[in-house]
C-alpha positions as CSV (number, residue, x, y, z in Angstrom):
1,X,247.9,94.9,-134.9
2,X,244.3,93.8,-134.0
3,X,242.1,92.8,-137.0
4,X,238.6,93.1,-136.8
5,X,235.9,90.5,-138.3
6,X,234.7,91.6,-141.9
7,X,230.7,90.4,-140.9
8,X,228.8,92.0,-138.6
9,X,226.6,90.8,-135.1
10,X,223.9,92.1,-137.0
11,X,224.3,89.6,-139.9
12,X,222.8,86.4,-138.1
13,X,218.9,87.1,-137.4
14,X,218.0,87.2,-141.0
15,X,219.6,83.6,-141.6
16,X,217.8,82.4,-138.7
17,X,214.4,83.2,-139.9
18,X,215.5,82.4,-143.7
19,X,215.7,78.3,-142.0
20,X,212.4,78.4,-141.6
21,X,211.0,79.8,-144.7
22,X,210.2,83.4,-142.8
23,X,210.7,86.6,-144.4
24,X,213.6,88.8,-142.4
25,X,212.8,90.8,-139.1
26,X,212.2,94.2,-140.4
27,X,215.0,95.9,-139.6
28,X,217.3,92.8,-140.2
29,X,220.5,94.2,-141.7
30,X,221.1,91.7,-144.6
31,X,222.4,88.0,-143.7
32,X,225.9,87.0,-144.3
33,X,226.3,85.4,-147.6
34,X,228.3,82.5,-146.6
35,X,225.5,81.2,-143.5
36,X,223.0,81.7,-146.5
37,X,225.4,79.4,-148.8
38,X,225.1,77.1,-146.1
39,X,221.2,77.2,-146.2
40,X,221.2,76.6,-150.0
41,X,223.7,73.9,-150.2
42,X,222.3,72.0,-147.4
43,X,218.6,72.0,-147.5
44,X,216.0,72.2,-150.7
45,X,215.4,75.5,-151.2
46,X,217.5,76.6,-148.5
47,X,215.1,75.8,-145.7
48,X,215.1,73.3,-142.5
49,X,212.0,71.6,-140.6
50,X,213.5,72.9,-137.1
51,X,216.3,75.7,-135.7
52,X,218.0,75.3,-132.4
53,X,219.8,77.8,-131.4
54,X,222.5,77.6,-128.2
55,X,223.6,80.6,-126.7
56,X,227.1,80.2,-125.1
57,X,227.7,83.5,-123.2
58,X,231.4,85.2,-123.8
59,X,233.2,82.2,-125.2
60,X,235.7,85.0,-127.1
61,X,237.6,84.0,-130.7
62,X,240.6,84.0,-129.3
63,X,239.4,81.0,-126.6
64,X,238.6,79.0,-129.7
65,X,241.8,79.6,-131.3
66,X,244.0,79.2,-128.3
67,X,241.8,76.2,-126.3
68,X,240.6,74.4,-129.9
69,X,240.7,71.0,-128.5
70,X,238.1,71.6,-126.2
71,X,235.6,72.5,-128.5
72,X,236.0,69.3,-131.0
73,X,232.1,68.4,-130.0
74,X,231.6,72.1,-131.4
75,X,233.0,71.3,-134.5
76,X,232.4,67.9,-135.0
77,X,228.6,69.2,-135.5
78,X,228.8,71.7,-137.6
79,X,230.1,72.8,-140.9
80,X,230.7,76.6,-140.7
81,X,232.8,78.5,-138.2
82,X,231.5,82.1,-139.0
83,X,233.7,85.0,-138.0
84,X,231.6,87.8,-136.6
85,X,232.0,91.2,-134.8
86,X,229.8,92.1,-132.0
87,X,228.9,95.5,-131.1
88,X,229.7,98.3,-128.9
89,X,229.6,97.9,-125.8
90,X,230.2,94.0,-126.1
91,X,227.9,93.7,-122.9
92,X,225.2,90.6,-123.2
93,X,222.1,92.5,-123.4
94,X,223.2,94.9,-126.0
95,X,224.5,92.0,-128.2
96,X,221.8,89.6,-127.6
97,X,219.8,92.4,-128.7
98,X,221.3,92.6,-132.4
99,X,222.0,89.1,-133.0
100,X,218.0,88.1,-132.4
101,X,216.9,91.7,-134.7
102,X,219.3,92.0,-136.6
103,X,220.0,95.7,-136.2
104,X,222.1,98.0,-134.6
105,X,221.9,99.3,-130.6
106,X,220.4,102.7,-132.0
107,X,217.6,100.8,-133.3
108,X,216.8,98.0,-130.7
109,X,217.4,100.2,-127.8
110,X,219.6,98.3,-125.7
111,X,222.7,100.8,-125.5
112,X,224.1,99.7,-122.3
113,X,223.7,96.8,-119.7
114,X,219.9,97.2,-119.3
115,X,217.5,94.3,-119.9
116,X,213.8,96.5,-121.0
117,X,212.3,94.4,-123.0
118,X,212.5,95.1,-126.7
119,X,210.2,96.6,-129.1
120,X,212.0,96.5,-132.6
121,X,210.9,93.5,-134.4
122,X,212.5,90.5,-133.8
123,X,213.2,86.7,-135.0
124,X,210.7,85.7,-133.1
125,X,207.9,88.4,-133.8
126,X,208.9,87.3,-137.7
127,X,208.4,83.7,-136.9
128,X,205.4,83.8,-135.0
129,X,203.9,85.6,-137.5
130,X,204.5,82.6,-140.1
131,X,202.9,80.2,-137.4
132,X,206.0,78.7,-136.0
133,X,206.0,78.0,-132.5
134,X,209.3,80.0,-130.7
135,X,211.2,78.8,-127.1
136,X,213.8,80.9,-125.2
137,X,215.2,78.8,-122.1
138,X,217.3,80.6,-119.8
139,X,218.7,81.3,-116.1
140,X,216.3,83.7,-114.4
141,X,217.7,87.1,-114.4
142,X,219.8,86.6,-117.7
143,X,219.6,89.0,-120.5
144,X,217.7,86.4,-122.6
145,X,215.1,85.8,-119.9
146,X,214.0,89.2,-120.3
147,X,214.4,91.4,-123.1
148,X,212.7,89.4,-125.5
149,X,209.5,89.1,-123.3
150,X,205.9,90.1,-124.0
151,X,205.8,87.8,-127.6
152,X,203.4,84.9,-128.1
153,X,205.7,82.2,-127.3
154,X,206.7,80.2,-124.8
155,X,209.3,81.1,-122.2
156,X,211.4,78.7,-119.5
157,X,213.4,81.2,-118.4
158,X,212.9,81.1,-114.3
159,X,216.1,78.1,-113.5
160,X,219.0,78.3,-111.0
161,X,221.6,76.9,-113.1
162,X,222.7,76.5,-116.7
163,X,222.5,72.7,-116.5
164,X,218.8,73.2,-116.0
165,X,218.2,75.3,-118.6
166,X,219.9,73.1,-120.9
167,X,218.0,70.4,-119.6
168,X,215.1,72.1,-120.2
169,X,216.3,72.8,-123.8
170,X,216.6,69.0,-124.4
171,X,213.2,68.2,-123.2
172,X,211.7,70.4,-125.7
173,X,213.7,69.3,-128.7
174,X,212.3,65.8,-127.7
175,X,208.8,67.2,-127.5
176,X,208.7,68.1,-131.0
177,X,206.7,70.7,-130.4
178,X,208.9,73.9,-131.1
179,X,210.1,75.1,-134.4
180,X,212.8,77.4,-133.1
181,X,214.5,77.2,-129.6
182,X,216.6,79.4,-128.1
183,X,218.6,77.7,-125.5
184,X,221.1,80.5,-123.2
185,X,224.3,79.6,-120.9
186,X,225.9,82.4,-119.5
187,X,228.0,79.8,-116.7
188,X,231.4,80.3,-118.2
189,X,230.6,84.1,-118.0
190,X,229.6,84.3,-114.8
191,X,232.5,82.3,-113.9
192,X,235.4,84.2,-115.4
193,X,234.0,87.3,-114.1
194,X,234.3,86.1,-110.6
195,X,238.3,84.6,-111.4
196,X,239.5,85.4,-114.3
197,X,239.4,84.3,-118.4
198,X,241.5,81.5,-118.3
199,X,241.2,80.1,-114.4
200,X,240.8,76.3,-113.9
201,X,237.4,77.0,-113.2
202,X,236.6,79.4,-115.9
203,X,238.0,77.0,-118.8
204,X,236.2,73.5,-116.9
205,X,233.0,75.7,-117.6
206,X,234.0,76.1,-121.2
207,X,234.3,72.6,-121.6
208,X,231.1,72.0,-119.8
209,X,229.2,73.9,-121.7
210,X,230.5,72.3,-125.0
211,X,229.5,69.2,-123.6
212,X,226.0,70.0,-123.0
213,X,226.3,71.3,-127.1
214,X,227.3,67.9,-127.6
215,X,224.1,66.5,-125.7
216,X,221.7,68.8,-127.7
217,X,222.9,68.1,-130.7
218,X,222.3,64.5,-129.9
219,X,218.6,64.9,-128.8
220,X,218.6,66.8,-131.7
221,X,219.6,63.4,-134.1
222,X,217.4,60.8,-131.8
223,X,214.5,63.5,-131.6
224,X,213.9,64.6,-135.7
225,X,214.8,61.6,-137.7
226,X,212.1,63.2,-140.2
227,X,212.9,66.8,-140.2
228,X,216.0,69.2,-141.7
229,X,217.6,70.7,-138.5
230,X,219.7,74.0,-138.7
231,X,221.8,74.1,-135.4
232,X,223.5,77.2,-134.6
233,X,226.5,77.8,-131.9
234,X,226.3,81.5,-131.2
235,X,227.6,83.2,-128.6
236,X,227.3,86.9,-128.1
237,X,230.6,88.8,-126.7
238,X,234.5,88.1,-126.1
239,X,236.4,88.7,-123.1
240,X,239.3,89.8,-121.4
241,X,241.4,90.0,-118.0
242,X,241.3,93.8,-116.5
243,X,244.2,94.9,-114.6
244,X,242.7,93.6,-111.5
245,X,242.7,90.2,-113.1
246,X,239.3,89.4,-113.1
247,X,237.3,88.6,-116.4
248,X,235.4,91.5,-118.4
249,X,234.5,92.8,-121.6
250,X,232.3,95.9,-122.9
251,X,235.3,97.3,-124.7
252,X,236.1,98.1,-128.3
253,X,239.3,96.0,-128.0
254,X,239.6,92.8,-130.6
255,X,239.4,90.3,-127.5
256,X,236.0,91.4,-126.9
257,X,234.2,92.0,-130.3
258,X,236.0,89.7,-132.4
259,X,233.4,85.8,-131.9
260,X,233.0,83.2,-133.7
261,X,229.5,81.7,-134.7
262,X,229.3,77.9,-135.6
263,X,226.5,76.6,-137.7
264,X,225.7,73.1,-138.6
265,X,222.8,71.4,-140.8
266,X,221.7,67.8,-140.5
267,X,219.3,66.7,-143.3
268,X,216.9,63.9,-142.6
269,X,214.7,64.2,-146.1
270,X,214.8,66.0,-150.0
């Protein structure tokens, strides 16, 4: 029997803006109550100094569950392991697209793998709004290099590779300059669409890209010794072998839309 997760894809962007202080995108479904507990148990009044958001690409529920050891830098960071479902179809562009507005594909736009940019209000159309300064970082091409263009904010979306991106991330958590950074890897995706879910290759990714986690997190502790920091671990789709046994997803089957989001705090001041 597959179970689906009670909290929705849809249930994140409104939490993300709440870390800073900023009123909801506004067509944010509403956040889920216990990322908001988080918030309120963490910080004063709920709200951090800085959010950095990493975007793992595909890294499925079941992964975690069955591979957990390899994601101890994950959890060693954080404090909440969120179980969310995505929506239909679990392709990136589509989910990207509700997690950063918070609403459904009928509202954003993005109702198959397409990367238009997107009109509906966003996190970052709500934060810049409130003054704070927004970052995506991303491989060129990738959904998040593209369908969040056209805001005034600044975009480093044109690398080769997902190390450089990361990279990239780290340098401008260092800077101090951004109040919200969006950092995407879609390596393990790419990878275990070209093998398969669980090749050598596919799970080395994984771990890979829960190393570079680990090396955000610490630029994140050497780089705001004064500021709150909300971190977030949010990937946007699962994934499973097709009967050609290569790597996919888009489907309404729990492998795909069942994720898990991972959220950690680190408070510097009251």
């Amino acid at each position: 029997m597959q179970v689906y997760n009670h909290y929705g894809m849809s249930q994140v962007a409104a939490a993300f803006t709440a870390a800073l202080g900023v009123e909801a995108p506004r067509q944010a479904n509403v956040p889920a109550e216990p990322l908001m507990q988080l918030l309120r148990d963490s910080f004063p009044g709920g709200v951090a100094d800085k959010v950095v958001i990493y975007n793992p690409d595909a890294i499925a529920q079941w992964i975690y569950q069955k591979y957990t050891p390899d994601f101890l830098t994950v959890t060693a960071a954080t404090q909440l392991a969120l179980p969310l479902k995505t929506v239909m179809p679990s392709v990136t562009p589509v989910c990207f697209g509700t997690m950063y507005t918070g609403t459904d594909p009928e509202i954003h736009g993005i109702r198959k793998y397409e990367k238009p940019v997107i009109r509906t209000d966003s996190v970052y159309d709500a934060l810049i709004r409130a003054g704070k300064r927004c970052a995506i970082c991303s491989t060129v091409g990738a959904s998040m290099s593209r369908i969040y263009l056209e805001r005034d904010m600044d975009y480093f979306v044109d690398y080769e590779t997902d190390e450089e991106a990361t990279a990239k991330g780290i340098e401008l958590i260092k800077s101090g300059k951004y109040d919200f950074i969006s950092i995407y890897n879609g390596w393990y995706d790419h990878t275990m669409h070209g093998t398969c879910v669980e090749s050598d290759e596919a799970l080395q990714v994984m771990r890979d890209e829960t190393r570079m986690f680990g090396e955000i997190v610490e630029a994140v502790k050497e780089s705001y010794k004064k500021d709150n920091v909300f971190l977030g671990f949010c990937t946007d789709h699962g994934c499973h072998d097709n009967d050609n046994g290569h790597g996919t997803h888009g489907t309404d089957m729990y492998d795909d839309l069942n994720v898990l989001h991972f959220f950690g705090t680190i408070r510097n001041h009251d």
